[in-house]
BALOVEX-756697 format. One line per 3 residues: number of its first residue (from 1); for each residue x, y, z of N, C-alpha, C, O, CB. Coordinates in pm, 1 decimal. Atoms other than C-alpha are relative to their C-alpha. Glycine has a CB too. Example, Ala and Ser with C-alpha at 12.3 -4.5 7.8 and 13.67 -1.06 7.14 Angstrom:
1	89.0,-119.0,0.0,1230.0,-450.0,780.0,90.0,120.0,0.0,193.6,118.1,66.5,-99.2,2.7,124.6  -82.0,-119.0,-6.0,1367.0,-106.0,714.0,-77.0,109.0,73.0,-26.1,219.8,89.9,41.4,46.2,-141.5
! end
This chain:
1	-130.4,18.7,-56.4,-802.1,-133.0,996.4,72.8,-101.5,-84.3,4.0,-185.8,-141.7,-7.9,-43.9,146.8  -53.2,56.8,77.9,-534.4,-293.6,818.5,15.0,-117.0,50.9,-1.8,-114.6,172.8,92.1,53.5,-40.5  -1.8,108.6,-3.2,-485.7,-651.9,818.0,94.6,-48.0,96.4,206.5,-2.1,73.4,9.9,-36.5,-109.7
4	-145.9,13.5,-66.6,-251.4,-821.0,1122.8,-21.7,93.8,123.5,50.0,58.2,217.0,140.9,55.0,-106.9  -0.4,-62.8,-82.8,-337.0,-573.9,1352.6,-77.4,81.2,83.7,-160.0,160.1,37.8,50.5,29.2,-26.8  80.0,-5.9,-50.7,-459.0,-510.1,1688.6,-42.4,182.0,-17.4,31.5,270.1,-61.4,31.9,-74.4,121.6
7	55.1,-109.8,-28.3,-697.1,-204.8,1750.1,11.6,74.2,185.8,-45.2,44.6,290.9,-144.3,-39.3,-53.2  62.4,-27.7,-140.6,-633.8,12.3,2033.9,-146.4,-28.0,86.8,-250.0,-80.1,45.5,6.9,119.3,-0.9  154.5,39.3,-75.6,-896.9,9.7,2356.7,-33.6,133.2,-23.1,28.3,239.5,-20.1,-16.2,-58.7,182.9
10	97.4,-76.6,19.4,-1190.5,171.1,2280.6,25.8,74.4,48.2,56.9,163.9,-30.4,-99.2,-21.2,16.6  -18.8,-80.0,-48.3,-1129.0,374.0,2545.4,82.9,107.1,-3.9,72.5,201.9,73.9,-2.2,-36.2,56.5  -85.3,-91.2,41.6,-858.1,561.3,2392.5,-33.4,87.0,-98.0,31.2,185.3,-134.2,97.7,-52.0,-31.7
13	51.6,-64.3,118.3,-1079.7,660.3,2121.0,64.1,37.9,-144.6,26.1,128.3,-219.1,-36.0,103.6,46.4  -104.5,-85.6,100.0,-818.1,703.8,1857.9,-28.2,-105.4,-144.1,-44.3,-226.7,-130.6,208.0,1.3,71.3  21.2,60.5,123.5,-869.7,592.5,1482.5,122.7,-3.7,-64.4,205.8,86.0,-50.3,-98.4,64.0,-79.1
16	-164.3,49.5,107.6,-562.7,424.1,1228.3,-32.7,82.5,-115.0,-122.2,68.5,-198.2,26.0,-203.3,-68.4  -11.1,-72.0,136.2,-487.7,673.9,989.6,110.4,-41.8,-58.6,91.2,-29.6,-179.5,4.3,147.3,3.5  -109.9,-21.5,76.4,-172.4,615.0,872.6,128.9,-160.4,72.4,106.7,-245.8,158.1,55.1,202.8,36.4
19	-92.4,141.2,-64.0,156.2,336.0,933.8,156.2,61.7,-58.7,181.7,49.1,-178.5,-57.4,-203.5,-93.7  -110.6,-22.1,41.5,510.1,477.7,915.0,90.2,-187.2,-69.2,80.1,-301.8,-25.4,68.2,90.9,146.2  -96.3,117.4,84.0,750.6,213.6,679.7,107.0,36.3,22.0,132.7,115.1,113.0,-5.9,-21.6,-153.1
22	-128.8,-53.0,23.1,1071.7,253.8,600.6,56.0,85.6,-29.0,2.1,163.1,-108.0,40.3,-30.4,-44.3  -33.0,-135.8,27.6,1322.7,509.8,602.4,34.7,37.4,-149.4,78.3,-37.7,-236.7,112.2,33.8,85.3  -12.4,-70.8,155.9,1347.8,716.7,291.1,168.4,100.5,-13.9,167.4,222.3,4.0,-169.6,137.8,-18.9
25	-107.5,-78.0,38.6,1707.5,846.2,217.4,120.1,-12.2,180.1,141.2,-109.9,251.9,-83.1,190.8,-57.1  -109.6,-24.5,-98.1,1975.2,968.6,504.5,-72.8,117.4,102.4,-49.8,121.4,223.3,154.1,57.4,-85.0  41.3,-110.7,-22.1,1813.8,1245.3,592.4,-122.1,-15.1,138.7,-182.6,73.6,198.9,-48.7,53.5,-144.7
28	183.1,-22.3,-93.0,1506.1,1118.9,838.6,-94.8,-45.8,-77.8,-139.7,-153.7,-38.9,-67.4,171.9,33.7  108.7,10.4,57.8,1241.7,1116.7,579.9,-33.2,-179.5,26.9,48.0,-270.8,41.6,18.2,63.0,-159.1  23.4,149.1,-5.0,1024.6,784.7,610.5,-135.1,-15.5,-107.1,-222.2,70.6,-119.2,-33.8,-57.8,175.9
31	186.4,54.6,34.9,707.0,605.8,406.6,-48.7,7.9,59.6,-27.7,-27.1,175.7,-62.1,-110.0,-27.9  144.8,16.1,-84.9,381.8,668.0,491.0,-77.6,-37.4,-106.7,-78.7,-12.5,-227.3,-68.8,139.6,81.7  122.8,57.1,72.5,92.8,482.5,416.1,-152.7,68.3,59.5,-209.6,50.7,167.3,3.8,-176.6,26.4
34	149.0,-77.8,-69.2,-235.1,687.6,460.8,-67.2,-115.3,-33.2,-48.7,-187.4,-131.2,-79.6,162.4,-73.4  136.0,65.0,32.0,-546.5,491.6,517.2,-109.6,97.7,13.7,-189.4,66.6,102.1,-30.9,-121.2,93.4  104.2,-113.0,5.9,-781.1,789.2,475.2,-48.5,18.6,-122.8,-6.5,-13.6,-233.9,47.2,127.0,42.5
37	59.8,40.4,147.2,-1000.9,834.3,248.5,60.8,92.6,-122.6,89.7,56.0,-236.5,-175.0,21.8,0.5  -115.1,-66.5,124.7,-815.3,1119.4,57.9,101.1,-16.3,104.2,102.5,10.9,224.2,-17.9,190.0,-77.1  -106.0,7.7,-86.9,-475.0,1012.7,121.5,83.2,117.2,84.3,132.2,107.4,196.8,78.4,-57.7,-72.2
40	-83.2,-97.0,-8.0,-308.6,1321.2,138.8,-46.4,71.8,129.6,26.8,139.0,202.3,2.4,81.1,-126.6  52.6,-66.3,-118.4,-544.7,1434.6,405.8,95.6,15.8,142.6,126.9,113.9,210.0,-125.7,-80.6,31.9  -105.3,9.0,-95.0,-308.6,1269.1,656.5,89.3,110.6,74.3,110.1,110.0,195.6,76.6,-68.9,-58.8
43	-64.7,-64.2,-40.6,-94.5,1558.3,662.6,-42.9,96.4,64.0,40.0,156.8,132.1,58.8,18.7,-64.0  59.3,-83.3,-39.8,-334.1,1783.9,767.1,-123.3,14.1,131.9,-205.3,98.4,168.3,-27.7,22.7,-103.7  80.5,-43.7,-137.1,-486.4,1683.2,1085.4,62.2,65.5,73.5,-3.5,161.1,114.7,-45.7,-94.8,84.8
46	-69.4,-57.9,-94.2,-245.7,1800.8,1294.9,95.6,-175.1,50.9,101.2,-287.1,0.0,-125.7,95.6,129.0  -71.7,106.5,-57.6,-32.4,1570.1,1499.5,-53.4,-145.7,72.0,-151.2,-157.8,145.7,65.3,66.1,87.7  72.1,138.6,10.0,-70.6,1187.6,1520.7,64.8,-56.2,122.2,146.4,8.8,187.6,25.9,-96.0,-147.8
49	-57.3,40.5,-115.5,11.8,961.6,1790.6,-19.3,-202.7,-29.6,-94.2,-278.8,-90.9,-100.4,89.8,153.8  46.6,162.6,32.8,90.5,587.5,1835.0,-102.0,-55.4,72.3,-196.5,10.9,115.0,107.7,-101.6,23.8  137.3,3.0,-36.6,-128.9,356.1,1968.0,-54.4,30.0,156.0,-169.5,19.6,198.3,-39.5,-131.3,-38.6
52	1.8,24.5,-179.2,-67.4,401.0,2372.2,-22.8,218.1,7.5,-41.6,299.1,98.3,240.1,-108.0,103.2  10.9,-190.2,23.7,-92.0,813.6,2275.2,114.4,46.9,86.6,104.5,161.2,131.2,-170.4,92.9,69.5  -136.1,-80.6,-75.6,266.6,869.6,2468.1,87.3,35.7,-94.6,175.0,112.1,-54.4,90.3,-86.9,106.7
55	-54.8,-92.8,52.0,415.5,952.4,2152.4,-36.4,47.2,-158.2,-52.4,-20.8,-259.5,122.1,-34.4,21.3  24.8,-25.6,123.1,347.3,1193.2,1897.3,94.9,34.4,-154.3,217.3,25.7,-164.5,-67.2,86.2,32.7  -84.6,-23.1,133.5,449.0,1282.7,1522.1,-65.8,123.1,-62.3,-186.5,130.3,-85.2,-3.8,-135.4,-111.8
58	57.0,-102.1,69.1,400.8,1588.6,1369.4,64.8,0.1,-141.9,185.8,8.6,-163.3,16.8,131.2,76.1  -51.2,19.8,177.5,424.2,1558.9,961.9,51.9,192.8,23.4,-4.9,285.3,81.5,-195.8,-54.7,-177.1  -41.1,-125.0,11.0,657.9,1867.6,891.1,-10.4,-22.6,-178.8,-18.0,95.7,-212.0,160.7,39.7,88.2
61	1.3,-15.7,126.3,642.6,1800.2,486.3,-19.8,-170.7,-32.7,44.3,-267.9,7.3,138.6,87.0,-57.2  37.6,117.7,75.2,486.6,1521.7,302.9,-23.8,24.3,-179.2,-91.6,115.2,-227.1,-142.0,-51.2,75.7  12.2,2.0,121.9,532.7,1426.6,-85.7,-11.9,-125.0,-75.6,82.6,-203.5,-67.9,87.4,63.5,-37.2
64	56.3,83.1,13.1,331.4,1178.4,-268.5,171.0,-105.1,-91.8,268.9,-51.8,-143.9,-160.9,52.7,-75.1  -67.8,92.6,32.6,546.3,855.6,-380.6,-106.6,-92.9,-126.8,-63.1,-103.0,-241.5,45.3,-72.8,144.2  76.5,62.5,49.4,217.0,634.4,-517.2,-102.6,-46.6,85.7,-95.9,-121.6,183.1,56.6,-78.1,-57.8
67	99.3,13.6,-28.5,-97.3,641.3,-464.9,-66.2,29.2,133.2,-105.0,145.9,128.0,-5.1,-89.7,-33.7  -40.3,-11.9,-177.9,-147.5,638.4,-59.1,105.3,-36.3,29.9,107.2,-58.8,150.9,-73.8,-75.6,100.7  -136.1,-38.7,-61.5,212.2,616.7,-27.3,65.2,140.5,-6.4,60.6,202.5,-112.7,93.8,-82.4,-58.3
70	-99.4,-111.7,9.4,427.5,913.2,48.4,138.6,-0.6,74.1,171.3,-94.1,147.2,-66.6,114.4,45.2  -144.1,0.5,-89.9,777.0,1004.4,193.1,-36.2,121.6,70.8,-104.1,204.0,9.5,165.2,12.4,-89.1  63.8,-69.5,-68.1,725.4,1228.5,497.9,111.9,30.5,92.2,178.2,-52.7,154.2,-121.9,-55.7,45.5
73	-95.1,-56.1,-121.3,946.1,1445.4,713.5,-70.0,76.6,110.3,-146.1,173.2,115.6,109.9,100.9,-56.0  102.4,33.1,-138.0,837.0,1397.2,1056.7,108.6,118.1,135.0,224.9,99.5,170.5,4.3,-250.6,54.9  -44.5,-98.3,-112.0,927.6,1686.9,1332.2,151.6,-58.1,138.0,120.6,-101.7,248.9,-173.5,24.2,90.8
76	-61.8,66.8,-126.3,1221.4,1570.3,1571.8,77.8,-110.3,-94.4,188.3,-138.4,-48.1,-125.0,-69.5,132.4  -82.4,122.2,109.6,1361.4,1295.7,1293.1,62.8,47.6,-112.3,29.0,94.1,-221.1,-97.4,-109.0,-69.2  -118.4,-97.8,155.3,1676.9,1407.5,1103.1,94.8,-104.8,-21.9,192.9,-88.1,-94.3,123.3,182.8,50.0
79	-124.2,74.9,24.3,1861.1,1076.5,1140.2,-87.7,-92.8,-83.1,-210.1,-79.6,-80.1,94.7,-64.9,136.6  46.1,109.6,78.1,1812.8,738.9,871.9,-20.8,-99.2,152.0,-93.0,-198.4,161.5,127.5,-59.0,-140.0  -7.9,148.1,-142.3,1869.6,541.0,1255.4,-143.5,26.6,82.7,-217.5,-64.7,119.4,175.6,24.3,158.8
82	105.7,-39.0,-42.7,1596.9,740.3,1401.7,-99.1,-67.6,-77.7,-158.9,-169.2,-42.2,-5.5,131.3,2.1  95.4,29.9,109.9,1384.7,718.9,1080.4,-55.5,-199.8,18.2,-170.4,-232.4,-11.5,106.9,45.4,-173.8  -51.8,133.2,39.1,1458.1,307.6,1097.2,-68.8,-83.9,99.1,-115.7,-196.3,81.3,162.6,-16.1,2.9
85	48.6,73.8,-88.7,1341.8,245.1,1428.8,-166.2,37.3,71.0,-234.7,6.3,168.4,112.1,3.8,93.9  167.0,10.2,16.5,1001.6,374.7,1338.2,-90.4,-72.1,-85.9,-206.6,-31.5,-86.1,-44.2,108.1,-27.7  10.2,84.5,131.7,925.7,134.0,1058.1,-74.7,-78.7,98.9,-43.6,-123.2,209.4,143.6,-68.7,-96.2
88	99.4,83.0,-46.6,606.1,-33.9,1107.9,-100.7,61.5,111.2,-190.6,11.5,178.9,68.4,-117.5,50.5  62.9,-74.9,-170.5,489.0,213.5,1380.5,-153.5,47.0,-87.5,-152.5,99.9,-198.7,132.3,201.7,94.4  99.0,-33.2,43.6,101.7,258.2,1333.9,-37.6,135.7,42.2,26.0,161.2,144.5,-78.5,-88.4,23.4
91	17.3,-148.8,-15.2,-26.0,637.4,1358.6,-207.5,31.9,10.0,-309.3,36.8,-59.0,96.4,84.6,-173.5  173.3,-69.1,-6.2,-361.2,749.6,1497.8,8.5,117.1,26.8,112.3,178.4,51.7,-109.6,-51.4,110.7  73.7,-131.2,-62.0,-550.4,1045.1,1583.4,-116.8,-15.5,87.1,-165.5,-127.5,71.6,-50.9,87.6,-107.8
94	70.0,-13.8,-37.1,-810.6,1126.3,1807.8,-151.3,-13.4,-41.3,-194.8,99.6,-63.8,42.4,64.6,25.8  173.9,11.6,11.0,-1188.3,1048.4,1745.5,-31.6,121.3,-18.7,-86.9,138.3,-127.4,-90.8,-55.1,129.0  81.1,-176.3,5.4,-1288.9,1433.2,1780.3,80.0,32.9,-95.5,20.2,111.9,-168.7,7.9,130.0,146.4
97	-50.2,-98.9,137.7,-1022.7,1539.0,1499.0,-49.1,-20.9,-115.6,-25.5,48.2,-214.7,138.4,-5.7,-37.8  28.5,62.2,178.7,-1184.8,1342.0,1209.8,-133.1,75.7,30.5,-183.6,104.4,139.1,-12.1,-220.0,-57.3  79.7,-3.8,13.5,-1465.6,1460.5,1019.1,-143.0,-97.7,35.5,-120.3,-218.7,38.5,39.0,27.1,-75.5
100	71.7,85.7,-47.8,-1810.7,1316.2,1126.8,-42.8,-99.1,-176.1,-41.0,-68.1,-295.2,-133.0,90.3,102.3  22.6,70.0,144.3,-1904.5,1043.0,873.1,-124.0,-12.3,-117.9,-241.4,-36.1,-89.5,16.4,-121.9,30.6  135.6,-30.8,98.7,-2134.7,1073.7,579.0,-117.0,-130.6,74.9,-93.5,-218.2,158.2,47.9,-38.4,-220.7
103	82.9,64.5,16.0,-2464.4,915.7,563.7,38.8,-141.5,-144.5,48.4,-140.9,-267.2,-109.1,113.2,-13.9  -32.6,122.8,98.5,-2378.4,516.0,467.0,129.3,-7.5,-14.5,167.7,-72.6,-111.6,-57.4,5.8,-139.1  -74.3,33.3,19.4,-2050.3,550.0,540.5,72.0,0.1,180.0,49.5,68.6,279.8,38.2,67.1,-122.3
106	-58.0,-0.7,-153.9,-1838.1,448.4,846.4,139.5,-38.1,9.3,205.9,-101.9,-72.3,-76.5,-101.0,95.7  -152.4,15.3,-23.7,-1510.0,446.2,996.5,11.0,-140.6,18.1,-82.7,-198.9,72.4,62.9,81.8,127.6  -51.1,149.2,-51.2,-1346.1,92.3,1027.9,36.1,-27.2,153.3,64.1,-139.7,194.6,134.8,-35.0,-77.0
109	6.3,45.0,-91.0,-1320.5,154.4,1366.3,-155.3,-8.9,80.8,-199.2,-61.0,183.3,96.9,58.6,48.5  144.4,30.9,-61.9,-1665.1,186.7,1412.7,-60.6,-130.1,-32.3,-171.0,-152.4,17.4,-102.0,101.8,-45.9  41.9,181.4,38.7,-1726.4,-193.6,1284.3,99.9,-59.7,62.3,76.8,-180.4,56.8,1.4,-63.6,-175.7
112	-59.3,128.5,-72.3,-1483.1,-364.7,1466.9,-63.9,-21.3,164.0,-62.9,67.0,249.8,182.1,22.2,7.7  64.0,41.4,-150.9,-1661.2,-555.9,1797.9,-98.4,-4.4,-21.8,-166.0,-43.6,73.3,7.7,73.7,119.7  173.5,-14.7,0.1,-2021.3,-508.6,1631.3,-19.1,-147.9,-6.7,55.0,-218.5,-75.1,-87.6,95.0,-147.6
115	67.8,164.1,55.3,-2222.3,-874.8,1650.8,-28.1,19.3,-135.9,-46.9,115.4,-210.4,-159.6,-59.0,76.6  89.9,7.8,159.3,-2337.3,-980.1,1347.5,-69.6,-83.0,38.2,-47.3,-161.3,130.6,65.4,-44.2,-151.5  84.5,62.6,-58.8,-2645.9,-1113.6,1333.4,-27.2,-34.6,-149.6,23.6,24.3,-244.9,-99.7,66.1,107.2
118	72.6,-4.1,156.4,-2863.1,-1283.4,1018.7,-92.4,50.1,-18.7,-86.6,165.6,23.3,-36.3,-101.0,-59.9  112.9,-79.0,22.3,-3189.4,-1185.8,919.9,-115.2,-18.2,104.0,-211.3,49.9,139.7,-47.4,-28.8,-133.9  132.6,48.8,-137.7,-3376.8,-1394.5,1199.7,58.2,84.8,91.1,-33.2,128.2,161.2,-12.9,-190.8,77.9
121	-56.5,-47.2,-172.1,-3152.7,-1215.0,1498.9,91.2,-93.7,27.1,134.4,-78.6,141.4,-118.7,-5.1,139.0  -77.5,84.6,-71.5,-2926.3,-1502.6,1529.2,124.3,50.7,-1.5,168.9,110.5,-99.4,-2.7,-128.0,-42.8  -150.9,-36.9,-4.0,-2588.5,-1433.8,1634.9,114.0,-61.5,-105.1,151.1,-178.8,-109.1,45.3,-41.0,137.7
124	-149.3,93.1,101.0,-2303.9,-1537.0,1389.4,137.6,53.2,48.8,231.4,-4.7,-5.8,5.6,41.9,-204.7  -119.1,-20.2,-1.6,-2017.0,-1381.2,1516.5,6.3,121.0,90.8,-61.1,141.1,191.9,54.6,9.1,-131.4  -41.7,-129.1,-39.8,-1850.0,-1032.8,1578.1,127.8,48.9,-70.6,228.3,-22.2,-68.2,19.1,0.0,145.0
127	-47.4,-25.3,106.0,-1675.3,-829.8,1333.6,133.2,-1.3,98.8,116.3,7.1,220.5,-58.8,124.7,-93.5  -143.1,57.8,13.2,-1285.2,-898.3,1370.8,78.1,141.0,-49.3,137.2,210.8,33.1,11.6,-144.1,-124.7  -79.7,-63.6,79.8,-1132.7,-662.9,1114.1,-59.5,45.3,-95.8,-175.9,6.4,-104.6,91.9,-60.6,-36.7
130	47.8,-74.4,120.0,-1204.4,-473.0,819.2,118.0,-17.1,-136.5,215.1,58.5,-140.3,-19.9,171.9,52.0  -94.1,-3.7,129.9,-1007.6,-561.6,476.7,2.5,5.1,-79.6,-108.5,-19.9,-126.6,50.0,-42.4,-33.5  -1.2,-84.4,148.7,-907.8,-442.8,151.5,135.0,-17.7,-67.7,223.4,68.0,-67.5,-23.7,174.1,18.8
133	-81.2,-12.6,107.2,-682.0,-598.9,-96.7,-21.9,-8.7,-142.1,9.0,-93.3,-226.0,73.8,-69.0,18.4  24.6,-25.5,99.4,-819.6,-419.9,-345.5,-79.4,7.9,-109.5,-85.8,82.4,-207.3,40.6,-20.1,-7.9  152.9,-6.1,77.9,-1149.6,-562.6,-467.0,-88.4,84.2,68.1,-204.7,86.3,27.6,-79.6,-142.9,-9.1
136	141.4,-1.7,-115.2,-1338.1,-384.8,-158.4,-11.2,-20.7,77.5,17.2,-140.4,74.7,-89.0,-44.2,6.4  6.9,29.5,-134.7,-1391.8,-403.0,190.7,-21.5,-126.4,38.1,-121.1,-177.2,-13.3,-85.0,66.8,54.4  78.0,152.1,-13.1,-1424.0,-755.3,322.9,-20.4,37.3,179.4,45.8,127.4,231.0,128.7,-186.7,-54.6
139	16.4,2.6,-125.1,-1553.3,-797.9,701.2,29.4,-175.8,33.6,-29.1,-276.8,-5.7,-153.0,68.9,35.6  -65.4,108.0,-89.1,-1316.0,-1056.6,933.0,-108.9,-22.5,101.8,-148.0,64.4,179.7,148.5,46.2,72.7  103.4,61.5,-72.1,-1558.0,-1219.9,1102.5,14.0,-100.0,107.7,66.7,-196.8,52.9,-69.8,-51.6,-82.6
142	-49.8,74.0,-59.8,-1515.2,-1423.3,1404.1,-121.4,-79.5,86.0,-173.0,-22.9,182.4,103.3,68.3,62.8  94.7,75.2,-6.8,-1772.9,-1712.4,1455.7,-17.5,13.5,155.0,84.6,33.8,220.7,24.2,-134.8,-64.9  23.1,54.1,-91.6,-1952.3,-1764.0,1776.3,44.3,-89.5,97.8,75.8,-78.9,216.3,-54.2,-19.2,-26.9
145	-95.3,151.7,-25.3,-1820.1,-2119.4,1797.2,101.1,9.3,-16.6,145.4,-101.0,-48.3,-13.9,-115.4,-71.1  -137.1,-6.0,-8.7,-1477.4,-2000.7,1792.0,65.3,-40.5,-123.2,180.7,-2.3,-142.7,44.7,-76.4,106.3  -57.1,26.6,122.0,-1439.4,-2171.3,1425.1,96.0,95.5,-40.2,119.9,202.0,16.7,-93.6,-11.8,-94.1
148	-53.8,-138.5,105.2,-1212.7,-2001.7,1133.6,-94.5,144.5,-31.5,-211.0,160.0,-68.2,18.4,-67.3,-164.4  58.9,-139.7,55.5,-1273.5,-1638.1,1074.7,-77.3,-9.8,-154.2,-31.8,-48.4,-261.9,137.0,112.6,-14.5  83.0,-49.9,142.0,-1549.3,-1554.3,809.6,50.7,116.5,-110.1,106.4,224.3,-89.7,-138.9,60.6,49.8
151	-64.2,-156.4,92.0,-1468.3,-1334.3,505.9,-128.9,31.7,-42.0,-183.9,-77.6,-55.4,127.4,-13.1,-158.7  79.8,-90.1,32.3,-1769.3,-1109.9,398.6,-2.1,102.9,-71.1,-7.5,201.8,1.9,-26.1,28.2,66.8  -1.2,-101.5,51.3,-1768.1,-870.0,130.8,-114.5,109.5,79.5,-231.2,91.6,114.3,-17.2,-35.2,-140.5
154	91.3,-110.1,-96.0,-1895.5,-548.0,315.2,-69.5,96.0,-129.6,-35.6,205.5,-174.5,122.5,118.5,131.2  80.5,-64.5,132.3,-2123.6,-453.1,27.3,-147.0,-6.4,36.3,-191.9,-96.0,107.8,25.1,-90.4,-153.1  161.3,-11.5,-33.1,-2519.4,-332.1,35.9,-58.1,-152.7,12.0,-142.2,-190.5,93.5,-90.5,89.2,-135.0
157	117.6,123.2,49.9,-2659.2,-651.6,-57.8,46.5,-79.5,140.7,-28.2,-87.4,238.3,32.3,-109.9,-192.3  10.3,61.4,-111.4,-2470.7,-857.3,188.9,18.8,24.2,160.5,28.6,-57.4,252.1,57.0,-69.8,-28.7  13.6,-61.0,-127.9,-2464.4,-658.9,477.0,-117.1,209.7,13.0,-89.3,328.5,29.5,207.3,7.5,40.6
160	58.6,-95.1,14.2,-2775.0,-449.7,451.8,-67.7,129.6,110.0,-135.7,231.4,97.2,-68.3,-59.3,-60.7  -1.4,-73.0,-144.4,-2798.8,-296.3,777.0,92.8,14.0,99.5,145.3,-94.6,124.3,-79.9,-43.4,67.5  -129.5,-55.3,-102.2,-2529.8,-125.4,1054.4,-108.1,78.4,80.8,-185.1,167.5,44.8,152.6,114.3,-79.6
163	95.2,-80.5,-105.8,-2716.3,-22.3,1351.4,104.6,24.2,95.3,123.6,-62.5,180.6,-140.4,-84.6,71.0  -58.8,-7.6,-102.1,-2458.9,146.5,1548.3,-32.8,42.2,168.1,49.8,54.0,258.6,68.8,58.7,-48.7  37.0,-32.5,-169.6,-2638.9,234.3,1890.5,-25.4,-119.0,4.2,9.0,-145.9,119.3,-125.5,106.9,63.6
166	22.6,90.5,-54.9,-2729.8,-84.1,1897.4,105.3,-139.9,5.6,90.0,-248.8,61.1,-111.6,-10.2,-45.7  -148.1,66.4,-11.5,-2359.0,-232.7,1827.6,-16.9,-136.6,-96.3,38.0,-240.8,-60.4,46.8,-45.8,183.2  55.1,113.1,64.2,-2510.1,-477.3,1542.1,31.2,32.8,-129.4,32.5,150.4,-165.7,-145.8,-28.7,23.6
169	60.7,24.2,161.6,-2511.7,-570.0,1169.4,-44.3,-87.0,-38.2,-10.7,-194.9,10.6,66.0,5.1,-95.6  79.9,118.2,40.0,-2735.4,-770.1,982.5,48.6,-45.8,-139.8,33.4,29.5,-235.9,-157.3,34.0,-1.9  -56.1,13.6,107.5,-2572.4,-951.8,721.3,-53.4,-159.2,-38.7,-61.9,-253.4,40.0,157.2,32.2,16.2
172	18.0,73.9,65.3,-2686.9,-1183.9,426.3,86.4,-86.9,-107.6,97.6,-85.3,-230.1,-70.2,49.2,-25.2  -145.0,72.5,77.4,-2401.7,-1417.8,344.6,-35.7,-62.4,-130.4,-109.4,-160.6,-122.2,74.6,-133.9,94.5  16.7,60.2,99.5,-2403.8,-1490.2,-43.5,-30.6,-134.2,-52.4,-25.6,-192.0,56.2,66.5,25.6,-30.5
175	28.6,152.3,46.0,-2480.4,-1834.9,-194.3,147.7,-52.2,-56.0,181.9,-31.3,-172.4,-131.8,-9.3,-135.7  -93.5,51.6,20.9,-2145.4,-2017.5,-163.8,-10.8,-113.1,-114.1,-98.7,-199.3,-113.0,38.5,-31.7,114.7  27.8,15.7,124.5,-2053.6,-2132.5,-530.9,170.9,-106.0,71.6,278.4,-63.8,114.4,-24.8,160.8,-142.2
178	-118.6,100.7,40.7,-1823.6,-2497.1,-521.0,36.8,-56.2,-90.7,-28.6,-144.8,-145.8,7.7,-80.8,43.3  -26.0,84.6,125.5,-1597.5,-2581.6,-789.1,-31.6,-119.0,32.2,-34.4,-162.3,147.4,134.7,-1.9,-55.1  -24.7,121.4,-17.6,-1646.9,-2922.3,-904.9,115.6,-77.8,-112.0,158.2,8.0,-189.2,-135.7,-54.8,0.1
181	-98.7,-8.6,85.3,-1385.1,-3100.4,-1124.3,-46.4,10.8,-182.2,35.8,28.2,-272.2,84.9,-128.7,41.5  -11.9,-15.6,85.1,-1557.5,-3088.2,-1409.0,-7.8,184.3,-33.8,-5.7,214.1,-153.2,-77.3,-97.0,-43.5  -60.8,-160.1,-33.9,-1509.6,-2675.4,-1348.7,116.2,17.2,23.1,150.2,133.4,45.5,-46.3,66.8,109.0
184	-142.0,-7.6,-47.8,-1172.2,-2732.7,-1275.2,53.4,-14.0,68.3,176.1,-18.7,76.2,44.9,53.7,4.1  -66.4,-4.3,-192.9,-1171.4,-2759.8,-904.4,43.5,-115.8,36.0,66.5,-209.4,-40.5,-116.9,30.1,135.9  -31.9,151.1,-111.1,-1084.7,-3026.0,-657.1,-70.7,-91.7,-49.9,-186.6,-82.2,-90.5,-46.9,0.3,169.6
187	121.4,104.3,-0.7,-1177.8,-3355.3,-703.7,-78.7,-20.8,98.0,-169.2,-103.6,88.0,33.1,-117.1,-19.6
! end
């Protein structure tokens, strides 16, 4: 899930695919940002919904802009005012429309709320968020003791186990490396 923002309740079952932006032209058209793993997929579940599921969007034509961005003409939206006052609107789907997930790989909504634990069983937290600007998944972490959120690269080594029936991961936090000034850092 993208950074900043809450996750529907579980109970709604619905996964963040996508985040309408700004409007694109006069016409209606708006940005979309797919978060799927092929972007383009987006257009092809069928119809998306926000996060309370009272209203949907059906992509009537989508054309790539960059990379997981596209401009997207959305069913029912022919005005720039319309278009304008969807900006920022997040876009799910249903749990049962997505493919089931490979072996070793998982949806970001399936890690948010898991404990984390270390290698003894001790509790450290409970995953927060899932983020990605760009090096790689990091896992938002949210201490026990209420401290600052943890950052975690979500990579084999330091998180070598996801046991989802049992709502856990076991993660081996790296060997924190402090500049000193003769490295350049802080005095």
């Amino acid at each position: 899930m993208p950074e900043g923002r809450s996750n529907p309740s579980a109970a709604q079952d619905l996964v963040l695919v996508g985040r309408i932006g700004a409007a694109h032209g006069i016409k209606g058209d708006v940005r979309l940002v797919s978060f799927t793993e092929d972007p383009k997929a987006v257009g092809s579940y069928g119809p998306l919904s926000d996060a309370s599921g009272a209203r949907r969007f059906e992509i009537a034509a989508l054309r790539p802009l960059k990379d997981n961005i596209f401009v997207a003409r959305l069913v029912g939206i022919s005005t720039r005012d319309a278009a304008e006052a969807l900006n920022n609107l997040d876009l799910y789907l249903p749990r049962a429309a997505l493919p089931a997930a490979a072996d070793d790989e998982f949806y970001h909504a399936d890690l948010l709320g898991l404990r984390v634990v270390d290698s003894m069983g001790v509790e450290i937290g409970r995953v927060l968020n899932v983020l990605n600007f760009g090096g790689g998944d990091i896992l938002e972490i949210v201490p026990v003791d209420g401290d600052e959120t943890l950052l975690l690269p979500f990579t084999k080594a330091c998180v070598p186990t996801i046991d989802l029936t049992q709502k856990r991961l076991v993660v081996i936090p790296p060997v924190e490396v402090e500049a000193t000034p003769e490295d350049g850092g802080p005095n």
